[in-house]
N, C-alpha and C positions, 0 to 999 in steps of 0.2 A: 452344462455348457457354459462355454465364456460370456458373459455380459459386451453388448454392443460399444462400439468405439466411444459412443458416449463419456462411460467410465475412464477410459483413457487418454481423455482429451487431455492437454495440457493442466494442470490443477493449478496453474496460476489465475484462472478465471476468478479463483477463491481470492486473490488480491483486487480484483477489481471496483469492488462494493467500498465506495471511498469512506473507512472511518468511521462507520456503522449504520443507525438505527434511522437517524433522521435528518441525511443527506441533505438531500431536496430540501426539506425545511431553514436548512442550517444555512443554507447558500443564498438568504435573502439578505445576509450583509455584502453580498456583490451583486446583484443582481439574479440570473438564470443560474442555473447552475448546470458546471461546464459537463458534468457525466451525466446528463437528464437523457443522453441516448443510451443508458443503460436499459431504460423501458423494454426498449425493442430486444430482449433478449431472446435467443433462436436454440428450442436444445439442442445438444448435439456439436453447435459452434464454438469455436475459437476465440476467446472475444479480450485476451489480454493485447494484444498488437495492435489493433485500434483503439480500444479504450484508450491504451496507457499512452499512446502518441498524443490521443487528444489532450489528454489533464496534462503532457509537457507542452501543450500549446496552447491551453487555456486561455480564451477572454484574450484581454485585450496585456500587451508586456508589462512589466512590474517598472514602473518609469516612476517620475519627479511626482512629490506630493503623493502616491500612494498611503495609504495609510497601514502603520506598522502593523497593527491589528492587523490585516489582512496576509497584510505580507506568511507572515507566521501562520496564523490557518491554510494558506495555498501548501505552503511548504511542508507543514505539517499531513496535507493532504498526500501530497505524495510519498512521505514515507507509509506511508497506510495502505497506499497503495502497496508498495513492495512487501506489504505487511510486520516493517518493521515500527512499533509502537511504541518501543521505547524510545523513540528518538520522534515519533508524531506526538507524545506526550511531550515531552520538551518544548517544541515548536507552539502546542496548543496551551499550554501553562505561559507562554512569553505570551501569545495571542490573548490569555485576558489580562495578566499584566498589561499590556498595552491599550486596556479599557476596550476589548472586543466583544463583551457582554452578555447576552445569551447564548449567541451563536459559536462562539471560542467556548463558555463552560460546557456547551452539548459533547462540542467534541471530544475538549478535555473528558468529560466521563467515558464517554465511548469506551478512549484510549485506555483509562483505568478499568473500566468492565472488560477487555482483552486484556489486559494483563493481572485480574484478578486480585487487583489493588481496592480491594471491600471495603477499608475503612477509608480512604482517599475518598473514592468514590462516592461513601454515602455524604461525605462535606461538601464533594461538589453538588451533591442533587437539592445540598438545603441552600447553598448559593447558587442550584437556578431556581430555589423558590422564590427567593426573595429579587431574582430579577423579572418573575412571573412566567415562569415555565409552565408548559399545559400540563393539567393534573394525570393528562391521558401518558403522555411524555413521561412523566415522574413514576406512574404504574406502572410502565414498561420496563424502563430501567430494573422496579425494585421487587418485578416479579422473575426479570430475570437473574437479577442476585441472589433470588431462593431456586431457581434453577439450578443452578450454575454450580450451588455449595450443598445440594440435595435436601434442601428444605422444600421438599413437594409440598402439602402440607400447609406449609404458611403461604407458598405460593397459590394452591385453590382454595385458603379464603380469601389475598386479596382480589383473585379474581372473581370470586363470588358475589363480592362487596363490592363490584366496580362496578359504573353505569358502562350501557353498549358502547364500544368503538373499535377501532380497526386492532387499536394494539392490546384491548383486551384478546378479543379471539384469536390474534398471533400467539400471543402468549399460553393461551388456549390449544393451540393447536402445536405448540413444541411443547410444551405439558401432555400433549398427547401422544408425541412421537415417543418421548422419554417412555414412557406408558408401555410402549408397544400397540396403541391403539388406534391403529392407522383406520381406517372408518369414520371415529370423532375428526381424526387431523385434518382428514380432505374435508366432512364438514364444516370445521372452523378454513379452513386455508380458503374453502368456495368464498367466504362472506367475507375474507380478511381483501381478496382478490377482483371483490365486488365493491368495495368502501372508498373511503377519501383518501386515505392516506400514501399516496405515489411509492413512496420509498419501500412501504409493507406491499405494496400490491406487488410492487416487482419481486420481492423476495416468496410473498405466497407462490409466485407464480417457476422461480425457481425450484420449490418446494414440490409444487404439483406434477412437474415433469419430470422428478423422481419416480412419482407414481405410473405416471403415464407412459414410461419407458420401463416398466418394470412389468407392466399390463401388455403391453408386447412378446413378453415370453409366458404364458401363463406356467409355464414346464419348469422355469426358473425356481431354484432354492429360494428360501429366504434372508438366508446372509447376502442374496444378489439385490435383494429390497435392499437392505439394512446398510449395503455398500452405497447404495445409490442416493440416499438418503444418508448418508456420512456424508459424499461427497458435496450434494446440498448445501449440507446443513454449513460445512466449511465454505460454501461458494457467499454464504448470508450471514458470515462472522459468527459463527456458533459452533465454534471449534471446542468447545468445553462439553458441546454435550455428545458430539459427534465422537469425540475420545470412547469414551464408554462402548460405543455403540462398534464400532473398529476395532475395540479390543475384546467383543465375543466375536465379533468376526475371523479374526485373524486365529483365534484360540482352537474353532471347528475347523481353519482350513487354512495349516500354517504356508500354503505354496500359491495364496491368493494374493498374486504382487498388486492388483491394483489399490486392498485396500490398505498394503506396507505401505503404498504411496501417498494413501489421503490419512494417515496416520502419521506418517514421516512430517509432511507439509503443517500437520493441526500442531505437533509436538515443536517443528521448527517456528510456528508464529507466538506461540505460548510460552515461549523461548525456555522450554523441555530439551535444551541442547544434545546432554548426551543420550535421551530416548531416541530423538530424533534421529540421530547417528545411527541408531541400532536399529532402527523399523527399517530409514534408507540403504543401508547396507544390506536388508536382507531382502529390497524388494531389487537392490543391483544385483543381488549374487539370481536371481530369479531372470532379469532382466537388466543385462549390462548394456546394452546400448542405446537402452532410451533415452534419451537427449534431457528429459525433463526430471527422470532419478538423477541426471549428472548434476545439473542443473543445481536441486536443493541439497545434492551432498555437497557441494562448494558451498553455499551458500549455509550450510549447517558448519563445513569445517572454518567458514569466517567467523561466523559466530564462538566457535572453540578457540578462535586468535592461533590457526593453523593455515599460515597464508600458503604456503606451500603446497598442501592438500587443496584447498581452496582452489589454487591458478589451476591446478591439474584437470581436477574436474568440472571446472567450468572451461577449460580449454575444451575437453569433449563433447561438452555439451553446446561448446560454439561448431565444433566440427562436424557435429551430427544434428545439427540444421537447427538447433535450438530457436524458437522464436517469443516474443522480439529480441532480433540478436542485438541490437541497441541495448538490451538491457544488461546482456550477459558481456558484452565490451567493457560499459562502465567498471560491473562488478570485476571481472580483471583487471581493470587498470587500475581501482584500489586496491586489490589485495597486493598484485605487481609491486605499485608503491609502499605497500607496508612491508612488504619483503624486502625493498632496494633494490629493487630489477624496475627501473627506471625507464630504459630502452621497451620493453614488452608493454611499459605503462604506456609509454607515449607512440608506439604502434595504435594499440587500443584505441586512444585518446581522438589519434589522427582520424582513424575511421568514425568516431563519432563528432568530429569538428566538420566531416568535408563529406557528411552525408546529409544527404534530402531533406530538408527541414531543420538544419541542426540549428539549436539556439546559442545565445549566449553564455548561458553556464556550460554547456559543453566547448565551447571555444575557449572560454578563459582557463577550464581545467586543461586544455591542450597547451595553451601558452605557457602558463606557468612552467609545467614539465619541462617544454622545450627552452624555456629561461633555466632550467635548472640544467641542463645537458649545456648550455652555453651554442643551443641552434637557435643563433639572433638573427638568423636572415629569413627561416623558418616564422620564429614568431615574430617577427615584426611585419612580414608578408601579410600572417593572418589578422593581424592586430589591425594592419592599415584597411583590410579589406572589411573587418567586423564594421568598422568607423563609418566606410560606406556604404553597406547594408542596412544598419541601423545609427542613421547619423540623428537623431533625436533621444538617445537611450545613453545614460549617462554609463553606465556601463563600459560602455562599446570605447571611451573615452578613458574610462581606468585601465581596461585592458592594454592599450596603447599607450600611458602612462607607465604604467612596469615594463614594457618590452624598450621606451625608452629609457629609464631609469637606471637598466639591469646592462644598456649601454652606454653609461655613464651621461647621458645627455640628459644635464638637471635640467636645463633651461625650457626644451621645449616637453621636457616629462612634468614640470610644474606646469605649465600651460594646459595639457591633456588634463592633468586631476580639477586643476585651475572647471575647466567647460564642464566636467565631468560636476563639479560641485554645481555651476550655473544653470545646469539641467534637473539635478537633484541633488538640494542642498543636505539632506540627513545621509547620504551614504557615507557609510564611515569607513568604507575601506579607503577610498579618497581621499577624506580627510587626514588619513594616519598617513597617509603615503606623503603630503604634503608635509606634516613634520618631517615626518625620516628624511626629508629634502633639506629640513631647515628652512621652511618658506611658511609655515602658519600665520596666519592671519592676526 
């Protein structure tokens, strides 16, 4: 029998887990941190559309005197979200240049343990020793590095050798799925799910309702475990071990489109491009109008620098209800503009500038465009309106600064970058715009 909807749910859920292991933790250079309603997770739910609306509304706006360091961790945060990592490494590599500390190196590794950058990684763990990283923190990491590169083995001594904590017995307990030893895993996942540590409770607890949906069919094969626990395992950034496990799956039961799907997805974040192409392809030719296959074959043909294939199938997957369709707008209005179809960019653009919540970086990418088509009545409309929306947001004041600019009116487009600086002196886009005026201070 087919496995419950569960397995089908959207597998973007798997981007939601912002950047890895120790989230929560990581979020006490802002304060709360903004995904802490990930706890509440419900199996069976949808949870990329709220999530991901919330971390683009995060806290309080990025205004005057922010601190760079942060800047770059937010922003870094949300490519992780979209589980692109090469580009949340960049952001998290500027975030400790900018003296962010512990909480930028955490991430930085994260980002490096996703992208399987082992020697990167172990020089970031010896600079969070030396900024005083927890020894439990530094375990985790470097038991899942012997995970990850099948050093079993060195990974059950160093968990042998560790004193009790949350992130030994997670460790513990993916050392046990690896295994095949599902009995130990719910044992260690009970205790991981019972401890301190917020960020592993919510993953044990992802981990568990693999089980307990899988306990529901007792009639159920075992590659319908073994899917379900892929899926998982991918939903809790453990796309390195879940591979394995999806490719005996697929091997017994080549016409099993859900688990082409959470194999397409682990191969597209692990940036396995053209595997990736080859699992989603054949979990479309299985199932051509899932909205979520369309979905990551765009988003695998952007990766291949295939804008063409790319708009195609992310156009389907807008047409067949894809959700959050915000998400999949953006993504065609970049590949649109790498292709030159400029017009389709700023359709896209439009609808994410003049929808429910839209922020400021969705407006200014709509201005721009529409400064590039030469529609100045268009972006100066929205330009004037950002201004009075958020008239304390320096931002709000460069935007309206280029749309006059791009109208030749130096005068009062120095004046916009001019407020735009007296709001928040380190923005440099501001700054430059005021040279290219010839008005630098």
């Amino acid at each position: 029998m087919r496995l419950s909807p569960r397995i089908v749910v959207p597998l973007l859920a798997a981007l939601l887990v912002v950047a890895g292991l120790f989230t929560y933790f990581w979020f006490e250079l802002h304060g709360a941190a903004y995904l802490a309603n990930q706890s509440a997770h419900q199996p069976g739910s949808t949870l990329l559309a709220s999530d991901f609306e919330r971390a683009q509304n995060a806290d309080e706006p990025i205004t005057n005197g922010t601190d760079r360091a942060l800047l770059h961790l937010r922003q870094g945060d949300l490519f992780a979200l979209e589980g692109d990592y090469k580009s949340a490494e960049q952001e998290y590599r500027a975030s400790v240049d900018a003296q962010g500390g512990l909480p930028a190196l955490k991430k930085l590794a994260e980002a490096q343990l996703q992208r399987r950058e082992m020697d990167a990684l172990r020089s970031t763990l010896d600079q969070m020793k030396s900024n005083g990283a927890a020894v439990e923190d530094i375990l985790l990491f470097n038991v899942l590095i012997d995970l990850r590169t099948g050093e079993l083995e060195q990974a059950k001594t160093l968990l042998a050798q560790a004193g009790d904590s949350p992130q030994k017995h997670y460790g513990l307990a993916i050392l046990s799925i690896i295994q095949g030893n599902n009995d130990a895993a719910k044992t260690e996942l009970a205790l991981v799910a019972n401890g301190w540590e917020p960020t592993l409770r919510t993953y044990a607890g992802i981990l568990q309702d693999a089980y307990s949906e899988f306990a529901l069919f007792p009639e159920s094969r075992d590659i319908h475990l073994e899917t379900l626990l892929a899926h998982a395992l991918a939903e809790v950034q453990e796309c390195e071990i879940a591979l394995p496990i999806l490719a005996d799956v697929t091997k017994k039961q080549d016409d099993y489109r859900d688990a082409w799907i959470v194999q397409g997805y682990c191969e597209l974040t692990t940036e396995r491009y053209d595997r990736a192409l080859s699992s989603l392809e054949r979990a479309y030719a299985l199932d051509p109008e899932k909205p979520e296959i369309q979905y990551f074959l765009g988003r695998t043909y952007a990766a291949l620098n295939d804008p063409h294939n790319a708009t195609t199938f992310l156009q389907y997957a807008l047409k067949n209800g894809f959700q959050p369709e915000n998400e999949v707008r953006r993504m065609i209005a970049v590949e649109a503009q790498i292709s030159g179809d400029l017009p389709m960019a700023l359709d896209q653009l439009r609808s994410l500038a003049t929808a429910s919540g839209a922020d400021l970086p969705s407006i200014a990418n709509y201005v721009k465009v529409a400064l590039q088509l030469q529609n100045f009545d268009e972006a100066s409309k929205t330009a004037q309106n950002a201004v009075k929306k958020w008239p304390d947001d320096a931002q709000s004041y460069d935007i309206l600064g280029w749309t006059l600019a791009a109208q030749k009116n130096k005068t009062d487009a120095e004046t916009a970058f001019e407020k735009a600086l007296q709001l928040d002196p380190t923005l440099d886009d501001a700054k430059q715009n005021l040279l290219n005026l010839g008005a630098a201070k």
